[in-house]
C-alpha positions in Angstrom: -42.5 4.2 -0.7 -44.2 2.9 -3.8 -46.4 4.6 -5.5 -49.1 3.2 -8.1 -48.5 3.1 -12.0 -51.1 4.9 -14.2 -52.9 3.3 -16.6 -51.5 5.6 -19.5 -48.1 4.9 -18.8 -48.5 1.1 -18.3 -50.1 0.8 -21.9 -47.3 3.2 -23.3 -45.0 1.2 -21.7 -46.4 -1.8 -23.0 -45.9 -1.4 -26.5 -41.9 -0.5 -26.1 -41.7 -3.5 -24.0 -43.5 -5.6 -26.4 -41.2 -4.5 -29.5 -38.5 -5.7 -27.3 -39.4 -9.0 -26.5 -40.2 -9.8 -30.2 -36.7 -8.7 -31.1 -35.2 -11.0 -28.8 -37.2 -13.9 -28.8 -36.2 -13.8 -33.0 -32.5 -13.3 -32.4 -32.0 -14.5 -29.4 -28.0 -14.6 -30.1 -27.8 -11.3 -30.7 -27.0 -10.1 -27.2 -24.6 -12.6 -26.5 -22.6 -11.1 -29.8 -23.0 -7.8 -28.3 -21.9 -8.8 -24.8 -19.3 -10.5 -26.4 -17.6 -7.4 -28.8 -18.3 -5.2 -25.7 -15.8 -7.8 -23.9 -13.0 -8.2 -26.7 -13.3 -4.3 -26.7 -13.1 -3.6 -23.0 -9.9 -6.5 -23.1 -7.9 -4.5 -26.0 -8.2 -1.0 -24.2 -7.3 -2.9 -20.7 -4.0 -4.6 -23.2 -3.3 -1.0 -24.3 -3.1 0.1 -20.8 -0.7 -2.8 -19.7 1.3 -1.7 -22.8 1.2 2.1 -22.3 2.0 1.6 -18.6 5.0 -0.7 -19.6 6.3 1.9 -22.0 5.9 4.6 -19.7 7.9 2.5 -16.8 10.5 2.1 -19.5 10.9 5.5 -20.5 11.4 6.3 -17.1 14.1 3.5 -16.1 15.8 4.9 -19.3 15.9 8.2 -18.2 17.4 7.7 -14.8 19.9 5.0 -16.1 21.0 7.8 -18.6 21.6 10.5 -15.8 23.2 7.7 -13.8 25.7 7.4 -16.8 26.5 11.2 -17.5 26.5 11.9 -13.5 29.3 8.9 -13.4 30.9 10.0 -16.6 31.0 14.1 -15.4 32.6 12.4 -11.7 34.9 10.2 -13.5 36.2 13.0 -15.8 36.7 15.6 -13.1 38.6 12.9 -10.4 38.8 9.5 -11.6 41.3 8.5 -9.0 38.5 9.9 -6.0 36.5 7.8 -7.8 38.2 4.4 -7.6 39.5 5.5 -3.6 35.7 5.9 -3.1 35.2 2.3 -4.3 37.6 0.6 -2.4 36.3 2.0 0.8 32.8 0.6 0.2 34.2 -2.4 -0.6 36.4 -2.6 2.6 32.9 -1.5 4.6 31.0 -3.7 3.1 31.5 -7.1 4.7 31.4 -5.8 7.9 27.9 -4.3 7.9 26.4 -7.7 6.1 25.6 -5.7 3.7 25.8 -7.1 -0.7 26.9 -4.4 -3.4 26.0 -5.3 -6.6 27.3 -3.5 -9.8 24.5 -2.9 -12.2 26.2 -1.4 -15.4 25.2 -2.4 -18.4 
């Protein structure tokens, strides 16, 4: 429900509003500047995100690549020729599931 305004608080009010008004009918540009550094700032944090995110997913694809490498360089040292048997039975299983192995070792 609304309830009435007092008198005191209107006129009160009234000044505020009045100092306002003058302000931006004299610079009436000024709030589309400030509109417009609140946007380039709100797009460089949003950029830094992107980029902090993208450093982050690296970090992580580094990590597991690296204990991909030492877990196949520990299996390779202990029985290499397990290793290649291993191999050559995937790649005799392979073709008759359907399935495509693809070597990813850079």
């Amino acid at each position: 429900m609304v309830r009435p305004i007092e008198m005191n608080q209107g006129i009160m009010q009234a000044h505020a509003t009045e100092k306002i008004q003058k302000v931006q009918q004299q610079h009436p540009d000024m709030q589309q500047r400030y509109f417009s550094l609140q946007l380039q700032e709100e797009k460089k944090r949003q950029s830094e995100k992107i980029s902090d995110a993208e450093e982050a997913k690296k970090k992580i694809i580094d990590a597991q690549q690296e204990k991909n490498r030492e877990r196949d360089e520990k299996g390779s040292e202990n029985n290499p020729k397990h290793v290649e048997d291993d191999h050559d039975a995937d790649s005799s299983l392979m073709p008759e599931q359907g399935a495509h192995h693809i070597d990813i070792k850079a």
